[in-house]
TORTOR-181015 format. One line per field, with one value per atom (N, C-alpha, C): residue number from 1; atom name; x, y, z. Coordinates in Angstrom, 3 decimals. Layout:
n NUM:...
atom CA:...
c1 X:...
c2 Y:...
c3 Z:...
//
This chain:
n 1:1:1:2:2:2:3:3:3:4:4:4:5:5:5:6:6:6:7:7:7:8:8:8:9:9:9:10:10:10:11:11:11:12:12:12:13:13:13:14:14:14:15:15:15:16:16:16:17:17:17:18:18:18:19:19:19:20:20:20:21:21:21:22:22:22:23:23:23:24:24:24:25:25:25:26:26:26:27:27:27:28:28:28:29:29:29:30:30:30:31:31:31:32:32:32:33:33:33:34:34:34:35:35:35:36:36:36:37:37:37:38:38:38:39:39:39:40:40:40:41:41:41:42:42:42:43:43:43:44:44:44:45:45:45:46:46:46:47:47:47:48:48:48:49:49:49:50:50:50:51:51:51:52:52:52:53:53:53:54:54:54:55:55:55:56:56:56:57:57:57:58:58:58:59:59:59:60:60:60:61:61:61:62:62:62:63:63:63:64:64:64:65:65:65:66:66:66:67:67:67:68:68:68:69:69:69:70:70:70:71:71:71:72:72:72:73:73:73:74:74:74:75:75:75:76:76:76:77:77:77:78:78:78:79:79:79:80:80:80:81:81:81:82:82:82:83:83:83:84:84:84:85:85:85:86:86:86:87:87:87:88:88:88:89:89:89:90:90:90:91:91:91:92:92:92:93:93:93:94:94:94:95:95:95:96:96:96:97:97:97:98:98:98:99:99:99:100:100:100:101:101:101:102:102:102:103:103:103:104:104:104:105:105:105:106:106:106:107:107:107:108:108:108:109:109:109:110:110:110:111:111:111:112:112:112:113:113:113:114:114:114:115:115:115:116:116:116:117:117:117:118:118:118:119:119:119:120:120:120:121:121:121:122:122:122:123:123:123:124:124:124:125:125:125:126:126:126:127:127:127:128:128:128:129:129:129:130:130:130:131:131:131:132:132:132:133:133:133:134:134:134:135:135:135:136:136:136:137:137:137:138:138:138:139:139:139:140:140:140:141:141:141:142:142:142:143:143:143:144:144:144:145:145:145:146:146:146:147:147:147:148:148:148:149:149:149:150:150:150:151:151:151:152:152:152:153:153:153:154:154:154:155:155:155:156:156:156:157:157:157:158:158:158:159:159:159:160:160:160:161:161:161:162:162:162:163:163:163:164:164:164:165:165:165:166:166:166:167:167:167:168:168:168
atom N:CA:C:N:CA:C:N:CA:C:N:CA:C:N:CA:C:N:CA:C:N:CA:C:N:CA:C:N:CA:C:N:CA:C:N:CA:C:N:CA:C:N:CA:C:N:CA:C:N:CA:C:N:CA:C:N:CA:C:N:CA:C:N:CA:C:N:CA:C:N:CA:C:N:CA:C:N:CA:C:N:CA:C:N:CA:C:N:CA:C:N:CA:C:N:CA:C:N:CA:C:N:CA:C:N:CA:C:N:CA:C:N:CA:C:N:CA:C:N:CA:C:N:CA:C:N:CA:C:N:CA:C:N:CA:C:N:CA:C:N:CA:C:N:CA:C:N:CA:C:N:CA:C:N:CA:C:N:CA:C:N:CA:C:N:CA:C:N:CA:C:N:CA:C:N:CA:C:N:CA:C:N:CA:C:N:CA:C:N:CA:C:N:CA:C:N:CA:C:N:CA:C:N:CA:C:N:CA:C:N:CA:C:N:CA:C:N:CA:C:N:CA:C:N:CA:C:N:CA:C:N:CA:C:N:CA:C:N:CA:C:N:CA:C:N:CA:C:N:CA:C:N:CA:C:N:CA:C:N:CA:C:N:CA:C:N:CA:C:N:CA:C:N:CA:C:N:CA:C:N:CA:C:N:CA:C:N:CA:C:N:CA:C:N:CA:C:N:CA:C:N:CA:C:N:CA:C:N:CA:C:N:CA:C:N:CA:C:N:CA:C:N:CA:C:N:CA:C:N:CA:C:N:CA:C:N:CA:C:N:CA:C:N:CA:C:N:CA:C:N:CA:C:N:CA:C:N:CA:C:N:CA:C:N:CA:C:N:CA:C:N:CA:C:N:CA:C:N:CA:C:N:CA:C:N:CA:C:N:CA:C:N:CA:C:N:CA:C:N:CA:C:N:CA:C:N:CA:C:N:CA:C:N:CA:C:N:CA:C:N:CA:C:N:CA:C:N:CA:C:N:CA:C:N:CA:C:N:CA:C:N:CA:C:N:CA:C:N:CA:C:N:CA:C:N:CA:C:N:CA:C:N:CA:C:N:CA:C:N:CA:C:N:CA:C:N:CA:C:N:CA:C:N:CA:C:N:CA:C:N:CA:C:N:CA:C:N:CA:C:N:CA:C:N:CA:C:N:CA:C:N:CA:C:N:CA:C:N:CA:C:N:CA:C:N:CA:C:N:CA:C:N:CA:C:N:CA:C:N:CA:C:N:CA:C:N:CA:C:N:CA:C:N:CA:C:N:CA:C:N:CA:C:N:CA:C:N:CA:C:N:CA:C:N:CA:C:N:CA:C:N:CA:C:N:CA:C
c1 122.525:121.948:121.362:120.158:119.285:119.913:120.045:120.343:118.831:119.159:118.363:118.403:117.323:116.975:116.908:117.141:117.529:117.136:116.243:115.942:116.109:117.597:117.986:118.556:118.283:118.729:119.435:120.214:120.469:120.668:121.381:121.045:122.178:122.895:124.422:123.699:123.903:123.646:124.892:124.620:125.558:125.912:126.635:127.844:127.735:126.757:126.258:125.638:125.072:123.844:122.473:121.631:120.675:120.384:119.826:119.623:118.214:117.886:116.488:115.921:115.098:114.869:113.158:112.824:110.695:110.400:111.472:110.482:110.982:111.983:112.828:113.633:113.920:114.968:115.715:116.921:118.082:119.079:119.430:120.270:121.318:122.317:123.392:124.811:124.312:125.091:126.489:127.244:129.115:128.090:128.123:127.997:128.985:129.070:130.055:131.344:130.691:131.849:132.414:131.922:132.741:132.044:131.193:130.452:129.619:128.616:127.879:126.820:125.697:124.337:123.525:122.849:122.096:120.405:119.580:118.130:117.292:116.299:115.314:113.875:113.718:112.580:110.999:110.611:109.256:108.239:107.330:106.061:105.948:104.826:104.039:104.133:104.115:103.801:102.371:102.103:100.527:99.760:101.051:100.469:99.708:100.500:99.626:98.375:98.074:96.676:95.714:96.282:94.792:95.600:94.740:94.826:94.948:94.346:94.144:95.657:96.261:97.872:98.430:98.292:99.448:99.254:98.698:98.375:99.783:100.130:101.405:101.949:101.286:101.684:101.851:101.098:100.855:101.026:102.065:103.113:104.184:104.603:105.761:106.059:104.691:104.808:104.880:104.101:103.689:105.003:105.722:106.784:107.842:107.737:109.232:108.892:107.393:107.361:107.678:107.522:108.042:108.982:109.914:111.028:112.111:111.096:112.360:111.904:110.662:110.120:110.796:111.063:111.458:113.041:114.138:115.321:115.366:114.818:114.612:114.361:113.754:113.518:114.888:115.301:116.806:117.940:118.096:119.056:118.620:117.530:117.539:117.804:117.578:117.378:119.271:119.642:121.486:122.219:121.445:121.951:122.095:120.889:120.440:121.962:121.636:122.291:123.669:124.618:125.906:126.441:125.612:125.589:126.171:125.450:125.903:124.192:123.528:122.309:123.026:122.496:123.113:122.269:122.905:122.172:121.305:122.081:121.419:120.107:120.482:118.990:117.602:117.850:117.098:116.521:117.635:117.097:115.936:116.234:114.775:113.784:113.408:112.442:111.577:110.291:108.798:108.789:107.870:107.209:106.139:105.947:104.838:105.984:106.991:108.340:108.572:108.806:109.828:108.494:106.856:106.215:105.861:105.970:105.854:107.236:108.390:109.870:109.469:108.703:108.234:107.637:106.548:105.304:106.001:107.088:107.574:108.295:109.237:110.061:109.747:108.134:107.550:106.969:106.561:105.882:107.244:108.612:109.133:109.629:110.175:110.297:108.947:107.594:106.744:107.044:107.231:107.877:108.454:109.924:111.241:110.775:110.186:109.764:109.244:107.836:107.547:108.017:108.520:110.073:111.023:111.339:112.392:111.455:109.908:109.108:109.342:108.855:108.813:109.874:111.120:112.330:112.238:112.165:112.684:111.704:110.819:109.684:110.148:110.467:110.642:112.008:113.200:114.671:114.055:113.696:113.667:112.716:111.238:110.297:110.173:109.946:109.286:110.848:112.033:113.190:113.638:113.524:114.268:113.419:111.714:110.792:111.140:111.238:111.298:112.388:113.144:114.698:114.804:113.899:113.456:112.601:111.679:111.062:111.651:112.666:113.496:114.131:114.793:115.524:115.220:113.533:112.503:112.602:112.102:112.307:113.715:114.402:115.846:115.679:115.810:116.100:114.806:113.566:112.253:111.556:112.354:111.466:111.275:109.912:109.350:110.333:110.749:111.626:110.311:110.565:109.285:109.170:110.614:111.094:110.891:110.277:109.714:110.928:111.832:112.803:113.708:114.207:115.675:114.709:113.364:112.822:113.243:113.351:113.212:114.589:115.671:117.035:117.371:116.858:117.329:116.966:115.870:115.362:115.970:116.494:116.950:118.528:119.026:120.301:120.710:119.864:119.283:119.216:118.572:118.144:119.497:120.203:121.328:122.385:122.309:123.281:123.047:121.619:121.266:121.349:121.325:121.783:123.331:123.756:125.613:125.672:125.525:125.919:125.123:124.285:123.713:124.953:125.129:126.059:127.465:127.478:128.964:129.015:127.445:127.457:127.559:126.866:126.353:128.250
c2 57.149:58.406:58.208:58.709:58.356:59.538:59.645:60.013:61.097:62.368:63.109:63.589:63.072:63.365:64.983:65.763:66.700:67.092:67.418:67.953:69.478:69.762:70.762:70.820:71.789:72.108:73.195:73.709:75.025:75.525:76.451:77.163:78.255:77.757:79.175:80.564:81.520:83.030:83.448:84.881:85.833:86.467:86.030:86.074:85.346:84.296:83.940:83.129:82.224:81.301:80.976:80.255:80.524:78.751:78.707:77.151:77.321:76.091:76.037:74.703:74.785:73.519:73.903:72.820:72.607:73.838:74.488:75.621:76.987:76.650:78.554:78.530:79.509:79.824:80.898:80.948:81.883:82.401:83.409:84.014:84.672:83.952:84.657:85.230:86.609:87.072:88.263:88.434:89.107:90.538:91.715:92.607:93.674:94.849:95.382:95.594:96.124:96.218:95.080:93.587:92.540:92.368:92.905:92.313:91.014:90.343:89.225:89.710:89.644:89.903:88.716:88.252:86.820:87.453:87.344:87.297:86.353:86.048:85.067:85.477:84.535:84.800:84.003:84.481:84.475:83.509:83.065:82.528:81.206:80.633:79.226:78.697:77.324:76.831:76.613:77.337:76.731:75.596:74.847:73.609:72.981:74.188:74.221:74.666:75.648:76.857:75.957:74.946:74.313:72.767:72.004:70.471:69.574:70.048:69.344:69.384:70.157:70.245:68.911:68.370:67.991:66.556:66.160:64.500:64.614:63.368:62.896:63.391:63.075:63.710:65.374:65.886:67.292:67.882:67.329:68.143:68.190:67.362:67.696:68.681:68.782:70.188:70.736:71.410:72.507:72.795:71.603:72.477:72.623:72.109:72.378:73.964:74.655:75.606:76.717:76.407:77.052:77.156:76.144:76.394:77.005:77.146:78.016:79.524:79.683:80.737:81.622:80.750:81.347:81.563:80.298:80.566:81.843:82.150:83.067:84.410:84.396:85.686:85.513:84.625:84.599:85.262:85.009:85.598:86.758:87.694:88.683:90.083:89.063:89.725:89.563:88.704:88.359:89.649:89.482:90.667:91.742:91.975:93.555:94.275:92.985:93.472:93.227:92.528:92.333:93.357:94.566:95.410:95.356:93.423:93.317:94.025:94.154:94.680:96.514:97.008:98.092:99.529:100.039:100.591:101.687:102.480:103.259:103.200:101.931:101.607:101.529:100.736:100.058:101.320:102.335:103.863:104.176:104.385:105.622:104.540:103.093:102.126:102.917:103.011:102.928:101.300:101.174:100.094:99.414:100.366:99.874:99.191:100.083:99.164:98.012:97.629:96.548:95.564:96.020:94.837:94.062:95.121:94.638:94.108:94.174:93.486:92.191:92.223:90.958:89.748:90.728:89.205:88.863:90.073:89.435:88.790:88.559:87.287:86.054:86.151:85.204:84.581:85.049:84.869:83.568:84.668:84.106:82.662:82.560:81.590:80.281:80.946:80.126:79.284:80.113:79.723:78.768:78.846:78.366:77.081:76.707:75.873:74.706:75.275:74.188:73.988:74.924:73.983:73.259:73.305:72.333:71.490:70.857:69.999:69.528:70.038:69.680:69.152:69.975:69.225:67.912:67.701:66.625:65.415:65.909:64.876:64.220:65.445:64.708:64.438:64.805:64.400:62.462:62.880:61.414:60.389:60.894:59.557:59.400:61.052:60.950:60.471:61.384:60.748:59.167:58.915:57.359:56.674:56.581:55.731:55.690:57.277:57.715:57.009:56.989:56.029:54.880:53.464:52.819:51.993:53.265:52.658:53.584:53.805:54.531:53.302:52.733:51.677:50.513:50.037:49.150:49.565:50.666:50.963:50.623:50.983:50.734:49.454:48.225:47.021:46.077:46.944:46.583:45.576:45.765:44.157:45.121:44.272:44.848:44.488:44.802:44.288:43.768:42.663:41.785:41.574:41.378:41.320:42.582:42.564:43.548:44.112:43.052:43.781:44.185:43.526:44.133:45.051:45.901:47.247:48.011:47.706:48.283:48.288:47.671:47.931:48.948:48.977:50.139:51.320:51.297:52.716:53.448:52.632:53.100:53.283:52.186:52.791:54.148:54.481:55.920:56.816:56.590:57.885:57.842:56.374:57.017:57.945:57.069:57.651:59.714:59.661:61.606:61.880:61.243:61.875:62.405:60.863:61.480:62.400:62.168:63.497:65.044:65.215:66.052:66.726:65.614:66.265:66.535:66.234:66.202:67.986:68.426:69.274:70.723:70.300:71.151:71.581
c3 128.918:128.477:127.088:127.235:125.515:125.043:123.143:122.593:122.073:121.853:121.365:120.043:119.344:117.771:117.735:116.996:116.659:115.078:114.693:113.002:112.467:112.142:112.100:110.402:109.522:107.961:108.111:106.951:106.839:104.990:105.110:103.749:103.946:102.771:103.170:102.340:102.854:102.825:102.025:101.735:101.358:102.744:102.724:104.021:105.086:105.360:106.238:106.210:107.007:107.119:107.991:107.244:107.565:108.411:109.526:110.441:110.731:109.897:110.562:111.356:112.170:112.795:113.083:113.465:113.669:114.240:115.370:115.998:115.440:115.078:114.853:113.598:112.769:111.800:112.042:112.329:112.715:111.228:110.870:110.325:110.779:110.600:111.246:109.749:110.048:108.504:109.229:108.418:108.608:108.009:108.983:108.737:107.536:107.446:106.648:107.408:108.737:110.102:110.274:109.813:110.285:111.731:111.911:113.155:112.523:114.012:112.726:113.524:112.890:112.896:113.616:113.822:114.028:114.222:113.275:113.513:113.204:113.761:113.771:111.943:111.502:110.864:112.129:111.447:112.045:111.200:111.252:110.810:111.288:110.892:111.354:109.585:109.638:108.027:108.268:106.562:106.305:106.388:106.794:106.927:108.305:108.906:110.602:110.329:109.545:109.791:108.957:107.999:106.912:107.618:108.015:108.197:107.049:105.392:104.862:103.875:104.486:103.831:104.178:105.335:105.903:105.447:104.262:103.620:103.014:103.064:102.555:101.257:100.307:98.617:98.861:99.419:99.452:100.289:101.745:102.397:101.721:101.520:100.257:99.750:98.842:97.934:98.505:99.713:100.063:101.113:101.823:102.140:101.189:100.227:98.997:98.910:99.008:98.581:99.325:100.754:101.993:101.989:101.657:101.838:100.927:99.450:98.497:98.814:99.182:99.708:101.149:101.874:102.618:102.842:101.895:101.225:100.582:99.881:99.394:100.144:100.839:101.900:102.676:103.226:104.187:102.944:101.842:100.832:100.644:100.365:100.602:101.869:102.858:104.039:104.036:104.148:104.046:102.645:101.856:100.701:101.330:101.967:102.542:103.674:104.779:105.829:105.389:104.714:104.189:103.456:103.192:102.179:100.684:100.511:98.979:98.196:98.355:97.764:97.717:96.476:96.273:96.968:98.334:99.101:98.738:97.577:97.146:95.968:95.642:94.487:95.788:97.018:97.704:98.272:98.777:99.466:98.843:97.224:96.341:95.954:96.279:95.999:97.437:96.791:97.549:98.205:99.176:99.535:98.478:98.153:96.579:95.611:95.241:94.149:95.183:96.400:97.251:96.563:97.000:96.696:95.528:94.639:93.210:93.076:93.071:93.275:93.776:95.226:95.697:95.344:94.585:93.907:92.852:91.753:90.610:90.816:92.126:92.113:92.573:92.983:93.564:92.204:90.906:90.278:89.416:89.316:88.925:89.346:91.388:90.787:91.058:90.812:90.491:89.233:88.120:87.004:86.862:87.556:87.567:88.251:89.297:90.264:88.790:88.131:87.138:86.248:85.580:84.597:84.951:86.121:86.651:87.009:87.339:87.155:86.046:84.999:83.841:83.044:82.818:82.528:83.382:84.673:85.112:84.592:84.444:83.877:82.495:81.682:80.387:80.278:81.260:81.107:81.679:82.186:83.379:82.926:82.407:82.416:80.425:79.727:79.012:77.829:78.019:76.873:76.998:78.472:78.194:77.674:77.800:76.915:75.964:75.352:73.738:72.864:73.895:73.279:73.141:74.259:74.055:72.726:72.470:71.667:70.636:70.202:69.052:68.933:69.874:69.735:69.456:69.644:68.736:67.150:67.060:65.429:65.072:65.627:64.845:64.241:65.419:65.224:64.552:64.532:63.548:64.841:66.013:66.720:68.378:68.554:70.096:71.235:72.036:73.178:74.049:73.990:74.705:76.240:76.510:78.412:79.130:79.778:80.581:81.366:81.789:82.669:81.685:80.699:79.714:79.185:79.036:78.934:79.977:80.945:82.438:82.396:82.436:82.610:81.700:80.313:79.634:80.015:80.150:80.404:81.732:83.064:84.165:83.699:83.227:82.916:81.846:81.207:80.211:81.566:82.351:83.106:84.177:84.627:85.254:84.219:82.689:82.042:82.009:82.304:81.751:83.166:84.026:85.955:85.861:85.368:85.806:84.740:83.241:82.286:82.731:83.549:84.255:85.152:86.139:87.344:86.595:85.468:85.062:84.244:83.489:83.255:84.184:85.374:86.254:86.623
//
């Protein structure tokens, strides 16, 4: 019997979780009754509707973005029905307030998305150089070996990985 590949993720919810696989995404969230809920999200990725998404460098992005995007919609929709979202703020919101609520958290974490670019850029490529060649000045002399450059600088960036996970 051949073995069947299977490409299935998920994403824990407020109360619940969210499974996604190539054709469907399911939410299955603990109601207030203690019943459980299970609904499907819906859509196609953009990457189906434009062809020119789907190049290597730039599926990537474009599903990293789908997918905090649509994390994001499963945690709300899980807030909602769990009745941790506060029912009565959500009651007196217009559809006009839900959408402006909408784009501003989209905007935000547009935001959030390129600073955590950015930090990682300069935690990762731009400080260990900097230290490197801090560490030329110190000692007044060029580090000439390309690899004892290269060993420092990777062991710098494991050293700011683990002090990372150690902070987190």
């Amino acid at each position: 019997m051949a073995n069947k590949y299977t490409s299935i993720g998920g994403q824990a919810l407020i109360e619940g979780i969210m499974m996604k696989s190539t054709e469907k995404t399911a939410l299955a969230v603990r109601l207030p009754d203690k019943s459980i809920d299970i609904s499907y999200l819906n859509g196609e990725s953009i990457r189906q509707k434009y062809k020119i998404l789907a190049i290597p460098i730039v599926r990537g992005v474009v599903g990293f973005v789908e997918s905090m995007v649509q994390g994001y919609k499963a945690l709300s929709i899980s807030a909602e029905k769990s009745g941790f979202a506060d029912e009565e703020n959500e009651k007196e919101k217009t559809e006009e307030d839900k959408k402006k609520e909408s784009r501003l958290m989209s905007v935000i974490m547009a935001i959030g998305g390129v600073l955590g670019v950015l930090l990682a850029v300069v935690l990762f490529m731009y400080l260990p150089r900097l230290c490197v060649d801090g560490i030329e000045w110190l000692i007044k002399d060029e580090i000439t070996s390309k690899v004892l450059r290269s060993l420092i600088e990777q062991g710098l960036k494991l050293a700011i990985f683990v002090g990372y996970v150690m902070l987190v």
